[in-house]
C-alpha positions in Angstrom: 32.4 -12.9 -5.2 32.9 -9.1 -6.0 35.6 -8.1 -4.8 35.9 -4.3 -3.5 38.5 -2.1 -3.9 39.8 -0.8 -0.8 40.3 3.1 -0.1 43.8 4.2 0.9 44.5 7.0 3.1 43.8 6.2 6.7 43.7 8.4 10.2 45.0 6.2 13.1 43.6 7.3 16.4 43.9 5.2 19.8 41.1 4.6 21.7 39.8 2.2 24.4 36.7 -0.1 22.9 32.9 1.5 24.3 29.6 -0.4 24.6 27.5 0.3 21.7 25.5 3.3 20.7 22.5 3.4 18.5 22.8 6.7 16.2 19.8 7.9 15.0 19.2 11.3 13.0 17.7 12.8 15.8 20.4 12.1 18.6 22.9 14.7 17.8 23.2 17.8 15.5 25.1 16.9 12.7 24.4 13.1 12.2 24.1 12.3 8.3 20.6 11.5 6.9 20.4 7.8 5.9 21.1 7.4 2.1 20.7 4.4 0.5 23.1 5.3 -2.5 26.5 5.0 -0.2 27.7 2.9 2.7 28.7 3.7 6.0 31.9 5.5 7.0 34.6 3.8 9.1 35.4 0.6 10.1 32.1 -1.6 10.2 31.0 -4.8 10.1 27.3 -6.7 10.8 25.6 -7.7 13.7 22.5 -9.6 14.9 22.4 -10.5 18.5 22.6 -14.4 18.9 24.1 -15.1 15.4 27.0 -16.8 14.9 29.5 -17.1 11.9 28.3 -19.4 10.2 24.7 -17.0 10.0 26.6 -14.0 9.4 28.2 -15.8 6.4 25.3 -17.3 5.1 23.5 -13.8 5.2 26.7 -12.2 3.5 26.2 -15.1 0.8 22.6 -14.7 0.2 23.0 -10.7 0.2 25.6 -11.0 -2.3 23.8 -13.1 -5.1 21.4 -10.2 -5.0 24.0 -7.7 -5.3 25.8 -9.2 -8.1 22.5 -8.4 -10.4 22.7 -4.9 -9.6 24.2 -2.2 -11.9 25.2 1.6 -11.4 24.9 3.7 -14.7 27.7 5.5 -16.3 28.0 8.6 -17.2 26.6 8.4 -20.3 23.4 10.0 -19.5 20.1 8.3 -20.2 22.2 6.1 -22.6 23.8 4.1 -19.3 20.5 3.9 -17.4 19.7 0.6 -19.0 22.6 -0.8 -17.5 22.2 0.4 -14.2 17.7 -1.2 -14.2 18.4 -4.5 -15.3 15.0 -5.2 -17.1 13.4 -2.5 -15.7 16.1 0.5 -16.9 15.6 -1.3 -20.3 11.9 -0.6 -19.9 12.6 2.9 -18.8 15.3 4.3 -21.5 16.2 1.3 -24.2 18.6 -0.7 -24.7 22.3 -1.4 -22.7 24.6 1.4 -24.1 27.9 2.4 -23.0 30.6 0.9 -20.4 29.7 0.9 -16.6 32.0 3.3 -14.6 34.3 1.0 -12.3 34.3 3.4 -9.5 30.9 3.9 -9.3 30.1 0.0 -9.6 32.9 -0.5 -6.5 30.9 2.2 -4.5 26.9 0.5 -5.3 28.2 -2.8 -4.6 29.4 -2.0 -1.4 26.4 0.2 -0.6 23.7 -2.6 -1.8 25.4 -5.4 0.6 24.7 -2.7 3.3 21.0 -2.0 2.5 20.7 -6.2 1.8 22.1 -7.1 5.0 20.2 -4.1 6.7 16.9 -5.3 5.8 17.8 -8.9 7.0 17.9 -7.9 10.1 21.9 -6.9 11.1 22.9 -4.2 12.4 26.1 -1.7 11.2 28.6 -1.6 13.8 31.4 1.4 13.0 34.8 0.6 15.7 37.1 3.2 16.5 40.1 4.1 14.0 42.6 2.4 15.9 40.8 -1.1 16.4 39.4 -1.0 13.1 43.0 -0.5 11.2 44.4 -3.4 13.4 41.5 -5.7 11.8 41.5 -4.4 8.5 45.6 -5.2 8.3 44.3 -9.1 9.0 44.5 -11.7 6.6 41.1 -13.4 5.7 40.8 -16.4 7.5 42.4 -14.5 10.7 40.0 -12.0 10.5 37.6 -14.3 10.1 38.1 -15.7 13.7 38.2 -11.9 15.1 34.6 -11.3 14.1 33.3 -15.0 16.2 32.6 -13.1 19.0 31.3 -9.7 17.6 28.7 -11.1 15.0 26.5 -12.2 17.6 26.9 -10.0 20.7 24.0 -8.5 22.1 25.8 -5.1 23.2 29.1 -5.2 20.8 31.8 -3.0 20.9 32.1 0.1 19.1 29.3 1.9 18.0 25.8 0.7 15.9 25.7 3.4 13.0 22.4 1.7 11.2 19.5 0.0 11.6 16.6 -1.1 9.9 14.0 1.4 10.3 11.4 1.2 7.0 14.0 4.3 5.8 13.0 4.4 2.5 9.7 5.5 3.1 11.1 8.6 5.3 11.1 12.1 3.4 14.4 12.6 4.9 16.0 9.5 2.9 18.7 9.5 0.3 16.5 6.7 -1.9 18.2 7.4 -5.0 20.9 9.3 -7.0 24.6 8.5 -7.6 26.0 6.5 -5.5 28.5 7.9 -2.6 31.8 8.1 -1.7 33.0 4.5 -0.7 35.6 5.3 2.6 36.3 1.8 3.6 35.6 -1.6 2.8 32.9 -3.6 5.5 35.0 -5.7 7.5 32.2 -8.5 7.3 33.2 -8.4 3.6 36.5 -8.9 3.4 36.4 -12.0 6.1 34.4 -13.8 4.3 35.6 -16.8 3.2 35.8 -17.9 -0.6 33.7 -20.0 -1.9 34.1 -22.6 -5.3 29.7 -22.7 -5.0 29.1 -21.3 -8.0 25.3 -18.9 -7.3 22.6 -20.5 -9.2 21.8 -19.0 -12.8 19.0 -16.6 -12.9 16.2 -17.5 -15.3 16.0 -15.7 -18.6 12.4 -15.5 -19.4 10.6 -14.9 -22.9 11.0 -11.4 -24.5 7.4 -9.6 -23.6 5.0 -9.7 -26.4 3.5 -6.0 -28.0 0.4 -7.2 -26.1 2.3 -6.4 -22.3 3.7 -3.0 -23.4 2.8 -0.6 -20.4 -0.3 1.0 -20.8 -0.5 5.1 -20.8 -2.5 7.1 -18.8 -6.2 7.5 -19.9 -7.5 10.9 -21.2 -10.5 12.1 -19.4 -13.2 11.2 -22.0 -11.4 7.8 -21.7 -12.0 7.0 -18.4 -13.9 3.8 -17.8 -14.0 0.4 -16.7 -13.5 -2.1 -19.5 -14.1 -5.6 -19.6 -11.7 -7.9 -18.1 -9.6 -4.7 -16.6 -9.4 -2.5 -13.5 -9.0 1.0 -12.8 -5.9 2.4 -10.6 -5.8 5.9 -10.3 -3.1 7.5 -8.4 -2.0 11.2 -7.3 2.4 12.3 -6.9 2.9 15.7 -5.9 6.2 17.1 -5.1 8.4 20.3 -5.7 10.4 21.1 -9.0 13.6 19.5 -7.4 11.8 16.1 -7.5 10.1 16.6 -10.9 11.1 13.5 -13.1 11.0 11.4 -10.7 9.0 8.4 -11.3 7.2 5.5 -9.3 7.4 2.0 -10.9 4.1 -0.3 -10.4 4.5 -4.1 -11.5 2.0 -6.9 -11.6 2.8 -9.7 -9.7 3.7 -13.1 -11.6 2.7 -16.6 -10.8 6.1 -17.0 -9.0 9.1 -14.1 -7.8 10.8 -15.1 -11.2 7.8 -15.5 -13.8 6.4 -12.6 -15.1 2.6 -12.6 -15.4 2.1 -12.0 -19.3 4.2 -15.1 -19.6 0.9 -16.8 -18.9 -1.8 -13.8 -19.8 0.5 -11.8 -22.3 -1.0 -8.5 -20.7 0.7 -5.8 -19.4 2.7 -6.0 -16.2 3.9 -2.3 -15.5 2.8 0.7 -15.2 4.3 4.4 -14.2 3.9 7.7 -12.9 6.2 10.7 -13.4 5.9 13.7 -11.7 5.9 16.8 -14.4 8.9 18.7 -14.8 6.8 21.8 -15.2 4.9 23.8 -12.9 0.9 24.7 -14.0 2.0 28.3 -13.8 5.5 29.9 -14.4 7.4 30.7 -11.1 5.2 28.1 -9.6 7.8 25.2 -7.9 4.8 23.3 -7.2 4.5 19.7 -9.0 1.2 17.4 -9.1 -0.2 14.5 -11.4 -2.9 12.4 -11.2 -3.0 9.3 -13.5 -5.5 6.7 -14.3 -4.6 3.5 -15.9 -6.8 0.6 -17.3 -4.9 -2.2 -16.2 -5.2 -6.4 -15.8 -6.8 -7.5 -12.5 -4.6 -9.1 -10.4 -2.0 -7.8 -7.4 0.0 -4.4 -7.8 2.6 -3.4 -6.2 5.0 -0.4 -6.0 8.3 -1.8 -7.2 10.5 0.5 -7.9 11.2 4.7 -8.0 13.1 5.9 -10.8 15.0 9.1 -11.2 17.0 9.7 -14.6 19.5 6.5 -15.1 18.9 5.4 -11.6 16.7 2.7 -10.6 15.8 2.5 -6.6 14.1 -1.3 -6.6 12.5 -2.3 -3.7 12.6 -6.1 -4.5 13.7 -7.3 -0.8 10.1 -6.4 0.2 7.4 -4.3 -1.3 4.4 -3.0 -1.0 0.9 -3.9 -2.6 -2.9 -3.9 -3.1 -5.1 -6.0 -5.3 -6.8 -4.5 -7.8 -10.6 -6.9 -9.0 -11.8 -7.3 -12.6 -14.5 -4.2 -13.3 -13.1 -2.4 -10.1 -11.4 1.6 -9.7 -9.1 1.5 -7.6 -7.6 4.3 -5.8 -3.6 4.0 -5.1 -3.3 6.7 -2.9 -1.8 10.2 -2.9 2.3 10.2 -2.6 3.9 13.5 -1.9 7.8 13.1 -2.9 8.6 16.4 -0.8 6.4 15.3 2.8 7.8 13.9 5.7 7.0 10.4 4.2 6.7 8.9 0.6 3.5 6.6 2.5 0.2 7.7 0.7 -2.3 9.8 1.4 -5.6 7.4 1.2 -8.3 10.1 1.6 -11.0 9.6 -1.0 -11.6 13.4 -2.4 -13.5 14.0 -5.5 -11.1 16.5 -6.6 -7.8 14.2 -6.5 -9.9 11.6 -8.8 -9.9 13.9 -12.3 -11.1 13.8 -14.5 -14.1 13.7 -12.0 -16.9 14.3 -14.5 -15.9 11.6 -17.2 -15.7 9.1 -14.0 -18.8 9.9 -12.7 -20.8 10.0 -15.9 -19.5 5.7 -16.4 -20.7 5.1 -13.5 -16.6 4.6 -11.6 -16.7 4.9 -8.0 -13.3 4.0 -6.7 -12.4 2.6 -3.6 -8.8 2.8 -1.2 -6.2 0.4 -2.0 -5.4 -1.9 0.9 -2.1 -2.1 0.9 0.1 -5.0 2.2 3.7 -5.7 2.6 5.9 -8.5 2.3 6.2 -9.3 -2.2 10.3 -10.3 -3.4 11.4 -9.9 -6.8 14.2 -10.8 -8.2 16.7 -7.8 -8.1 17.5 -5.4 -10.6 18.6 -1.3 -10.8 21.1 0.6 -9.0 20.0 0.1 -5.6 17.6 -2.5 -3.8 15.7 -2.2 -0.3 12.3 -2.2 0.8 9.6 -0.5 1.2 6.6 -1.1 3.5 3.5 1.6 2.5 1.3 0.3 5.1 -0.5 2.6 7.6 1.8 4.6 10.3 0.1 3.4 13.2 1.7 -0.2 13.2 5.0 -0.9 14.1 7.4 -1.2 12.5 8.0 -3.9 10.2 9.5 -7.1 10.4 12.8 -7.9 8.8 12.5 -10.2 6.2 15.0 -12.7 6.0 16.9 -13.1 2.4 17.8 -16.0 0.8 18.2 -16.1 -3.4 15.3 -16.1 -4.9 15.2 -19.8 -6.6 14.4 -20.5 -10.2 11.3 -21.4 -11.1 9.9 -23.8 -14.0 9.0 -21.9 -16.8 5.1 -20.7 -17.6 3.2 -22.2 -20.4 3.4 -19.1 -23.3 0.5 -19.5 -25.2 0.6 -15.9 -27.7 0.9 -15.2 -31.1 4.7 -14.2 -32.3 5.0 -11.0 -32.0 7.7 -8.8 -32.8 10.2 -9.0 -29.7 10.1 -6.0 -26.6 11.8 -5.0 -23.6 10.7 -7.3 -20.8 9.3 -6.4 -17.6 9.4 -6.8 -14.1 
């Protein structure tokens, strides 16, 4: 396990245990915005009502082999963003260059086990200064023991500082950036008890053949439906502080581990960017609308990338399938709104090029997009992201547990010259 460094430089203040609050962003002026780049302040540890110990470790366990794949950049500029995507930063910038920084790595572990354990289901529970310093002074295995009865407790002591709550689609949402100031180490952490289990070996598939490179975005007089593809078209508007900023689309594989041109050799990936420039000077207005000829199959919005950092939404993400011969229309995401969910109204003037569209003969139809796809993880920071309509509740905690290897895909390409893989 990854051990984290501890911050020194504590206030002690007495104070009599209270029943739990829930914090949102709305109950009081002041409260910080979730961000998904830093962990929560104070003395915390998880909670699921009904669980016991040997659930909370098992989720601290599963959470963990997840975190261990993750990587924060350095400071190396675009130069460290390959180590902070895994596969996908290779995609995005090239190849692993320079040394990771140790503080920041300390900082994205610690927030990543909070966003993992988040999405499973637990809750953050922050405790008062002067009960949380008499826990943290525990050794392990006596700390252990102190958390039997809080793990589980319906209404525990001290005061619930997070939930899951589908953040990441929220406007208001630190999704990505570098990652925050750690203040103290989770007390769930540090109890848990070591392990010799040694985590399973993720697989190492095939470089990607020429033939899967990402495809770019078709010119107007380009636009058509070719044989054996699909059409996805889709719209990112923002402001000038978001421009850069780009959303990651994969193709889903055969299995969570198998990428699908291990068995077609056709590309997997795809990406938008909003433009760094405005259409007219002064103007902090950003807009793009892309359309890709891409393999049939089941798309999904993996990952949102900004610079070296990699935001991958690989605990559960969001998807549409996409027909051989059809146009599919992906939606329109506005980085700046209120939410990152998209915008599925079908308008003539959000398709361009419209003319070159309608003269093949492409009438596009809304994505239906569902929620639920895991992918092994990879980036700076994982979470998840559900994109389906408002009006349903909200989603279902998916439960995580390491994503097992699978047997590997019959290749059956000509050699090519060897690529950056892709997720």
């Amino acid at each position: 396990m990854k051990r984290i460094a501890i911050v020194a430089g504590l206030l002690a203040m007495a104070a009599e245990p209270v029943q739990a609050q829930i914090v949102t962003r709305a109950a009081a002026p002041g409260v910080e915005r979730i961000d998904l780049t830093r962990s929560s302040a104070g003395y915390t540890y998880f909670n699921r009502a009904g669980a016991d110990l040997a659930q909370h470790d098992a989720a601290l366990r599963a959470c963990l082999v997840e975190v261990e794949r993750m990587r924060q950049p350095d400071d190396n500029g675009a130069a460290g963003a390959a180590a902070a995507g895994g596969l996908l930063g290779a995609l995005v910038v090239g190849m692993i260059q320079g040394a990771v920084n140790g503080m920041q790595e300390r900082r994205g572990v610690a927030a990543n086990l909070e966003n993992c354990m988040v999405v499973n289901g637990w809750r953050v529970v922050r405790l008062d200064e002067a009960e949380g310093k008499t826990l943290d002074a525990m050794e392990q295995a006596a700390l252990h023991d102190a958390l039997a009865d809080r793990v589980g407790a319906a209404a525990p002591e001290g005061q619930i500082v997070r939930v899951y709550d589908n953040d990441a689609v929220r406007g208001d949402t630190v999704v990505i950036g570098r990652a925050g100031d750690l203040d103290k180490v989770s007390l769930s952490a540090q109890a848990l008890p070591p392990s010799d289990a040694a985590p399973a070996a993720s697989r190492k598939g095939p470089q990607a053949p020429r033939t899967a490179r990402p495809p770019r975005a078709l010119k107007p007089e380009e636009v058509a439906i070719k044989p054996g593809d699909a059409l996805v078209t889709v719209r990112l508007t923002g402001m000038a502080e978001q421009g850069g900023r780009t959303l990651i689309f994969t193709r889903q594989g055969p299995a969570p581990d198998i990428q699908p041109w291990e068995n077609d050799g056709r590309p997997a990936l795809f990406a938008v960017a909003l433009p760094t420039r405005g259409a007219a000077r002064g103007d902090r207005t950003r807009a793009v609308t892309q359309t890709f000829s891409v393999p049939p199959g089941r798309w999904r919005l993996s990952a949102v990338n900004m610079g070296p950092y990699i935001t991958h939404f690989c605990l559960g993400a969001s998807g549409f399938q996409a027909g051989e011969g059809e146009a599919v229309y992906a939606g329109a995401f506005d980085l700046s709104g209120e939410q990152m969910r998209p915008d599925m109204t079908l308008r003539d003037d959000l398709l361009a090029p419209t003319s070159p569209a309608a003269v093949a003969g492409v009438r596009h139809r809304a994505a239906d997009w569902t929620y639920g796809d895991r992918q092994p993880c990879e980036g700076a920071y994982l979470y998840a992201l559900d994109l389906r309509p408002a009006v349903q509740d909200t989603p279902p905690f998916i439960v995580i547990t390491p994503v097992a290897a699978a047997q590997p895909a019959t290749v059956e390409t000509a050699p090519t010259t060897p690529s950056s893989t892709l997720q």
